[in-house]
C-alpha positions as CSV (number, residue, x, y, z in Angstrom):
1,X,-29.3,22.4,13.4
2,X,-30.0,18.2,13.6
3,X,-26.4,16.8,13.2
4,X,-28.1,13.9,13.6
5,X,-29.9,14.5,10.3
6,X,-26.6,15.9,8.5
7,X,-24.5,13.4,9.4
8,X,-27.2,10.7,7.8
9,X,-26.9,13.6,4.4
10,X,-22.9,13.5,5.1
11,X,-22.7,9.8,4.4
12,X,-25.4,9.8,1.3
13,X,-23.3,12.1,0.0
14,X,-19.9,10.4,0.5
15,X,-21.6,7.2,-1.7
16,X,-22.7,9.6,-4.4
17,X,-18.9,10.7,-4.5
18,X,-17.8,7.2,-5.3
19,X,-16.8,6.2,-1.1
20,X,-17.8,2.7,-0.2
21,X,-18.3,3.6,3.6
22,X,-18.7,7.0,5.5
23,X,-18.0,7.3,9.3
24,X,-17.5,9.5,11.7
25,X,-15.4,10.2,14.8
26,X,-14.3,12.4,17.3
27,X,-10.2,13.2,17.4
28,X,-9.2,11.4,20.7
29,X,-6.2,9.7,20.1
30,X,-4.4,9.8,23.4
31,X,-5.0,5.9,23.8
32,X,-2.5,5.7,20.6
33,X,0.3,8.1,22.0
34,X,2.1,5.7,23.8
35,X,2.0,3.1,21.4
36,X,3.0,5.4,18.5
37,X,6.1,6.5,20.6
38,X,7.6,2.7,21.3
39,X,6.8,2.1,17.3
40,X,9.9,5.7,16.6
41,X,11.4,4.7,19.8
42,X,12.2,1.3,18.1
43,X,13.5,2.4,15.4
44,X,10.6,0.5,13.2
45,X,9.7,3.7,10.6
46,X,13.2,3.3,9.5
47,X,14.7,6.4,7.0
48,X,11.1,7.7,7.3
49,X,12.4,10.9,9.0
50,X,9.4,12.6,9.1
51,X,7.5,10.2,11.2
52,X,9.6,11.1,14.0
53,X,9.3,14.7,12.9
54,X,6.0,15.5,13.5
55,X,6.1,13.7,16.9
56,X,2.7,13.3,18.7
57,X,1.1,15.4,16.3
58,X,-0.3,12.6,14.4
59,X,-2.3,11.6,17.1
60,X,-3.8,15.0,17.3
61,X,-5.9,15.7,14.4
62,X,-7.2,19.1,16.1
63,X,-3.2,20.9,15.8
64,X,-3.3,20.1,11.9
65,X,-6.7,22.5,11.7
66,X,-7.6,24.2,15.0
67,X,-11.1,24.0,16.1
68,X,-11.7,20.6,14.4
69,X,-14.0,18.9,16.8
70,X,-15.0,15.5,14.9
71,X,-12.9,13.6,11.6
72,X,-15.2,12.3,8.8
73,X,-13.7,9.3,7.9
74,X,-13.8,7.5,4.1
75,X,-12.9,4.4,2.8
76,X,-12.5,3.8,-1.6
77,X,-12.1,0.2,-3.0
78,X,-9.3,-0.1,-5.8
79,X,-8.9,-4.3,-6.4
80,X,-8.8,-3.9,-10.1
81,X,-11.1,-7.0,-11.7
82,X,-8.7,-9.9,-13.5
83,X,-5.9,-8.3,-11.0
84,X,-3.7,-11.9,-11.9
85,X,-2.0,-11.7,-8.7
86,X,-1.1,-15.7,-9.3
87,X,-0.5,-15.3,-12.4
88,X,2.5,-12.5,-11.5
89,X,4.2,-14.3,-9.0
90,X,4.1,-17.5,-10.4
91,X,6.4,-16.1,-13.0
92,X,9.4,-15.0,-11.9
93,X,10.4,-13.5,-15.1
94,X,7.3,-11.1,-14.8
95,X,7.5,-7.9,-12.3
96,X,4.8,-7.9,-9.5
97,X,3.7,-4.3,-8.8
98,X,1.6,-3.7,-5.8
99,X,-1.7,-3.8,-7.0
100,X,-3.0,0.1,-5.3
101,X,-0.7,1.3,-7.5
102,X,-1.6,-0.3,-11.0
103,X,-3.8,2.3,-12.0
104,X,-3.8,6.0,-11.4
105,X,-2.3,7.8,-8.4
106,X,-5.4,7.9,-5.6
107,X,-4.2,11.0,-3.6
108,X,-5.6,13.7,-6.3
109,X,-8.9,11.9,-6.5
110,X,-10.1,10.9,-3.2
111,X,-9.0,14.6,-2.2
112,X,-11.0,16.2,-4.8
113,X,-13.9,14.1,-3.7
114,X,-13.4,14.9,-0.2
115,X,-12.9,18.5,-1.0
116,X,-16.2,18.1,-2.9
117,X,-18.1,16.4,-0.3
118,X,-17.1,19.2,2.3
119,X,-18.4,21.7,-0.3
120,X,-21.6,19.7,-0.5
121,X,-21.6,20.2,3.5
122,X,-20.9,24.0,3.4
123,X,-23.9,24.6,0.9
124,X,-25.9,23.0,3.5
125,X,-24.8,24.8,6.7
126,X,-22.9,27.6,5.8
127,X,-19.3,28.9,6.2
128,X,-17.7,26.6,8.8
129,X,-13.5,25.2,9.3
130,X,-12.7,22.0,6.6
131,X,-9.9,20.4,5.3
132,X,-9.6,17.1,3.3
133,X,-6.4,15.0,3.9
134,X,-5.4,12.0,2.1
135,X,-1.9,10.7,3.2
136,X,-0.6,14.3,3.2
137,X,-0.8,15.1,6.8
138,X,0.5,13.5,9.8
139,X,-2.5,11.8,11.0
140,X,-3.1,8.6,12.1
141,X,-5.8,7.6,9.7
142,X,-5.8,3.9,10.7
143,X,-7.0,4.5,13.6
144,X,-9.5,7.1,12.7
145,X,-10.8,5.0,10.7
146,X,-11.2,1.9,13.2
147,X,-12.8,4.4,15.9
148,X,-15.3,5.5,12.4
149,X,-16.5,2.1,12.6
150,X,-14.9,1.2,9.2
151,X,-13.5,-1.7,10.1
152,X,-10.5,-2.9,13.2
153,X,-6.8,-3.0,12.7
154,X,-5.7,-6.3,11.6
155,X,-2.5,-8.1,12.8
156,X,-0.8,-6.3,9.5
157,X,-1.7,-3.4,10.9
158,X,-3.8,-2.4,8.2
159,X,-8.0,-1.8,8.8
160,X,-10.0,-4.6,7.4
161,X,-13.2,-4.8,6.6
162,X,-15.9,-7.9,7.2
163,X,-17.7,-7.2,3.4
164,X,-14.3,-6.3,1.3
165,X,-11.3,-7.0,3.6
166,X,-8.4,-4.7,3.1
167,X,-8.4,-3.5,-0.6
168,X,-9.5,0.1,0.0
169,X,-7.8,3.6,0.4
170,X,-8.9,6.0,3.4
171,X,-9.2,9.4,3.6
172,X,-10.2,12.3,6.1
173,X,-12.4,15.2,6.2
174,X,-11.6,17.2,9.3
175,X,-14.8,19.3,10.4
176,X,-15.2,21.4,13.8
177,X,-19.2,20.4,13.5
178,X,-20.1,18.6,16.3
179,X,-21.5,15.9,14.8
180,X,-23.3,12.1,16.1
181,X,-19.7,9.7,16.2
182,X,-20.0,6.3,15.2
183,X,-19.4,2.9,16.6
184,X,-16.2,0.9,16.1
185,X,-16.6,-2.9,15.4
186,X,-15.4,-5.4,17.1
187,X,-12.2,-7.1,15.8
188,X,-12.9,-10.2,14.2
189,X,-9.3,-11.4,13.5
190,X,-9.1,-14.3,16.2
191,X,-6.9,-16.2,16.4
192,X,-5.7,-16.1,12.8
193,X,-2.0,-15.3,12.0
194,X,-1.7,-15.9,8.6
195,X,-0.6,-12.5,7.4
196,X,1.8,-12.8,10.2
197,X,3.5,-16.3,9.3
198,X,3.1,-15.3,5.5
199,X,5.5,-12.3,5.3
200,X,8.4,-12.9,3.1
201,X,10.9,-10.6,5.5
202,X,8.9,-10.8,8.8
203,X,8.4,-7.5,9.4
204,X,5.3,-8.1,11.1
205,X,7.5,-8.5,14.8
206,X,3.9,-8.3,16.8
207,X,0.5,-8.1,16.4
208,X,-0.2,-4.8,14.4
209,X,3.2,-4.0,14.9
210,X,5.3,-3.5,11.6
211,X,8.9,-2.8,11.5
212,X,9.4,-0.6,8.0
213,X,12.8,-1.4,7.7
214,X,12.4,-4.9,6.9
215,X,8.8,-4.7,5.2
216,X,9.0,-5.1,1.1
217,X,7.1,-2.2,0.1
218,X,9.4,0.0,2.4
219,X,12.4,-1.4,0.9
220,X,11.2,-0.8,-2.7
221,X,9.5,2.4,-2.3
222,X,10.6,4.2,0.6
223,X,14.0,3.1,0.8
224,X,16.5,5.3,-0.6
225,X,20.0,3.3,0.0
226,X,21.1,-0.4,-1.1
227,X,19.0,-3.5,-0.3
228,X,20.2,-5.3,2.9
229,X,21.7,-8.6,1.5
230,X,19.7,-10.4,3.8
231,X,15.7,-9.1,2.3
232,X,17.2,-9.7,-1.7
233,X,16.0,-13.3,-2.2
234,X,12.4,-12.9,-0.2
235,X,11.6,-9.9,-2.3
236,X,11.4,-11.9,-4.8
237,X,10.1,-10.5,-8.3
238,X,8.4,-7.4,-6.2
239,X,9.8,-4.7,-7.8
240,X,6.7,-2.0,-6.3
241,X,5.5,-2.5,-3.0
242,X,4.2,-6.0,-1.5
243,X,0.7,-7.6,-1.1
244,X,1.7,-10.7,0.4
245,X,-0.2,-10.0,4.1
246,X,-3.4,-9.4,2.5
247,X,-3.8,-12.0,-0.2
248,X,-3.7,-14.9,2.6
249,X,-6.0,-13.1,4.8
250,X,-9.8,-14.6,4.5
251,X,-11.6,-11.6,4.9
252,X,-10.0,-10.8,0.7
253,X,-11.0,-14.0,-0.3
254,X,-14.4,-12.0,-1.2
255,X,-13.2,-8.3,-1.6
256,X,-15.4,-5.8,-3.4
257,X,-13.6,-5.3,-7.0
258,X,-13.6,-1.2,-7.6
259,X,-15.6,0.7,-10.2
260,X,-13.5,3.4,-10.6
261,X,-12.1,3.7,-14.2
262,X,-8.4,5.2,-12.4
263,X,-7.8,2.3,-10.7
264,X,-8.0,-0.2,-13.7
265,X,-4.7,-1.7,-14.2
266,X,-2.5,0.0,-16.9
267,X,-1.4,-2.7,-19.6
268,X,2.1,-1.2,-19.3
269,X,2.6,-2.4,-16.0
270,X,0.9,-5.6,-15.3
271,X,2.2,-8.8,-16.1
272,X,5.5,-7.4,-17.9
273,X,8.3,-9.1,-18.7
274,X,11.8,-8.0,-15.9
275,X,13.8,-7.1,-18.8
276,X,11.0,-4.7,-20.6
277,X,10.4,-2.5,-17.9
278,X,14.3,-2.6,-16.9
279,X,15.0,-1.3,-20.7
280,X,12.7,1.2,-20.5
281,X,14.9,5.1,-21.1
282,X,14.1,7.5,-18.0
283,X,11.5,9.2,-20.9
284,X,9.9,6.0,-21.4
285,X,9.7,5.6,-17.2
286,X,8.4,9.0,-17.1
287,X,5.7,8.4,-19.9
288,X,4.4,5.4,-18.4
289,X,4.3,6.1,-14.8
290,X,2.6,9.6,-15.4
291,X,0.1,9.7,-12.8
292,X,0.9,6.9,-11.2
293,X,2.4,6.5,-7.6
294,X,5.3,4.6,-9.3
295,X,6.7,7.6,-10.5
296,X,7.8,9.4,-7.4
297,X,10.5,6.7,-6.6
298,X,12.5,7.8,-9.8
299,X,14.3,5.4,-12.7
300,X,17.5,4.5,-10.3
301,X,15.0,3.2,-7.7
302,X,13.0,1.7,-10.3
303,X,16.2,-0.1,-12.0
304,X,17.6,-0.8,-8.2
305,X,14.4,-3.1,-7.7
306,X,13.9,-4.7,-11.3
307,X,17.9,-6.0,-11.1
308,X,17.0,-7.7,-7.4
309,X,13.9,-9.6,-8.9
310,X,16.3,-10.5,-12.7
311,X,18.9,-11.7,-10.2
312,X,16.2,-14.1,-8.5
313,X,14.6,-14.9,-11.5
314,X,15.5,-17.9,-13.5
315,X,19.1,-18.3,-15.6
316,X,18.4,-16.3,-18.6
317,X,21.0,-15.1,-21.5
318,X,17.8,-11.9,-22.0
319,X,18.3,-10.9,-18.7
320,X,22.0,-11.1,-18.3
321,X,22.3,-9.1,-21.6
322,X,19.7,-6.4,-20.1
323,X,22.1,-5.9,-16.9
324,X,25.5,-5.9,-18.4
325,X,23.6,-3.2,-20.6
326,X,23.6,-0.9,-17.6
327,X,26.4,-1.3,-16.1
328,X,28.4,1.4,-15.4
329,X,25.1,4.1,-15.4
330,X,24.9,4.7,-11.7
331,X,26.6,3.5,-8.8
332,X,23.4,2.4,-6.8
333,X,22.2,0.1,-9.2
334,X,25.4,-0.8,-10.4
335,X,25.5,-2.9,-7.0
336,X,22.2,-4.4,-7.5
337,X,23.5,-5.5,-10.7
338,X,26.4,-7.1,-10.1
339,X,24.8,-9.0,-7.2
340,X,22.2,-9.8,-10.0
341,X,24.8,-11.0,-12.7
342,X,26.3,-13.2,-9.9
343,X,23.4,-14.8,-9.2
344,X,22.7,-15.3,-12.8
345,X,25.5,-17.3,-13.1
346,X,25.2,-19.3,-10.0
347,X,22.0,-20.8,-11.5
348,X,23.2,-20.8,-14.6
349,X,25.6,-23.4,-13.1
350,X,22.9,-25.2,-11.4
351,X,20.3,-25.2,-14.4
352,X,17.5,-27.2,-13.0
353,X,17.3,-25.0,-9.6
354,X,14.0,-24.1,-8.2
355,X,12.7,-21.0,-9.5
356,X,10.0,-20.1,-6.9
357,X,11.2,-19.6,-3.2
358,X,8.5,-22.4,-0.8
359,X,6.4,-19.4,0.0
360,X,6.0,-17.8,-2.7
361,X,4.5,-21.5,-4.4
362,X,2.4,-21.8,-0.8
363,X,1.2,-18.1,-1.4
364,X,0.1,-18.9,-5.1
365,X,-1.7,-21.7,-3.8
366,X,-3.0,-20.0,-1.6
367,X,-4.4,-17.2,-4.0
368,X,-5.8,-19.7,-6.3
369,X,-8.1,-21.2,-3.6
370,X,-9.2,-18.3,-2.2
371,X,-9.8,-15.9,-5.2
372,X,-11.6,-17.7,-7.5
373,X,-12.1,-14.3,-9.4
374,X,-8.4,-14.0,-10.0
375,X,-8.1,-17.4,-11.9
């Protein structure tokens, strides 16, 4: 067989299926073992319990399917087109979602697509050993990835990429054909630290280095228990995850937009008011969020979030009615609420108060310099 040859037919393939870049690895992770262990040792993946579960297994691709020799690594764009990134958090009334997770849930899709592309593969050479995995393994895809040659880990930690920065999902197709490995690329980053200096909560603590329990879209999405007092005001009016890191990196300033219909914002999340999406029943949540991401943290998590961002936001009689509405419905959110009402009438007290924390106004100027499409 020329693995050569299907490795060139692998990657065709993958861009038929919709995947931006195609690359291929072998599964030597040791170099990451050490690393990985400081990151649990430290405490840094927070309630994330099964992190430390699955121990060193994430840095061994070959125990999740025995016999896997090389990891075909994928990469999908989602940056919707007009995703008003300024326009969100310049309005502190409005809720900023994380924008991976405005349009349909990716896990299904890119795993279909890998299944399909390893299909593609077996019609080619036969029975041989397969599995697609898209976040639902412990494997450490990031670095897969960077050893694929699809771009090097940034000092967020995330992969970026020269021609579309860091707006892309990755996924893996584990194979035990021995096929040609690709280069990695050499990390372009310099001496840049703006995703670094930008973080609201500085949970960036060293280079590529994050420590979950203080990062935004752990807090909001991963997090099961009350807000630290301490992270409340930086989150802002981030009620889903947190995009600060890569909207002040310049490799986004010229990010690919996607073409995939699923990953179009949905109108019932963007650019909402607080108080709409705080009112909504848990059968209106459920309606709205089917098929999305959103929907796995639940309504009290949901609610826990949207009173942080109404108690930051602005003195408003709307919002104070929407809170006292819900008093009394669960004891979590009942103490984001009453920190929310209290804040409420702080700056209710101090009417002319500024509205926007200084980096979230640097960050919006910021965004509408560098993403002229986003204007």
């Amino acid at each position: 067989m020329d693995f050569d040859q299907l490795a060139q037919r692998i990657k065709q393939w993958g861009q038929a299926l919709g995947f931006q870049h195609v690359g291929i690895t072998d599964v030597d992770l040791k170099q990451h073992e050490a690393q990985l262990q400081r990151w649990i040792d430290n405490g840094y993946h927070g309630e994330m319990d099964w992190m430390e579960r699955h121990g060193m297994m994430r840095a061994r691709p070959h125990e999740l399917l025995p016999g896997t020799v090389r990891v075909i690594s994928v990469r999908m764009n989602y940056l919707p087109p007009e995703a008003g990134f300024a326009k969100t958090l310049a309005n502190p009334k409005l809720g900023y979602v994380s924008r991976y997770s405005l349009g349909r849930d990716y896990h299904k899709l890119i795993r279909n697509r890998l299944k399909k592309l390893g299909q593609q593969i077996e019609a080619e050479v036969g029975p041989y050993g397969y599995r697609p995995f898209v976040d639902s393994a412990p494997i450490l895809e990031r670095p897969l990835a960077e050893k694929a040659g699809l771009g090097w880990t940034g000092k967020h930690s995330l992969i970026l990429n020269e021609d579309t920065g860091s707006w892309f999902f990755l996924g893996e197709l584990l194979v035990d054909l021995p096929l040609p490995i690709d280069t990695p690329v050499d990390n372009q980053c310099g001496k840049c630290v703006a995703c670094m200096t930008s973080c609201p909560t500085q949970a960036i603590v060293a280079e590529g280095v994050v420590d979950a329990r203080r990062c935004i879209s752990y807090l909001t999405i991963e997090y099961d228990g009350v807000i630290p007092m301490e992270f409340r005001h930086a989150i802002g009016n981030r009620i889903y995850g947190c995009d600060d890191c890569q909207l002040v990196c310049p490799f986004n300033r010229e990010a690919e937009i996607t073409l995939e219909s699923d990953f179009q914002c949905r109108p019932s999340l963007e650019q909402q008011s607080l108080t709409t999406l705080f009112d909504w029943d848990e059968d209106t949540f459920l309606s709205l969020t089917q098929g999305s991401a959103i929907r796995r943290i639940g309504i009290k998590k949901w609610r826990r979030n949207l009173a942080i961002a109404m108690g930051n936001a602005p003195y408003d009689e709307n919002i104070v009615t929407s809170l006292k509405a819900r008093q009394g419905e669960d004891a979590l959110v009942d103490e984001h609420i009453e920190w929310a009402l209290k804040e409420q009438k702080n700056k209710q007290q101090r009417i002319n108060i500024e509205p926007l924390p200084t980096g979230t106004r640097r960050l919006v100027r910021i965004i509408e310099k560098g993403l002229p499409r986003d204007a």
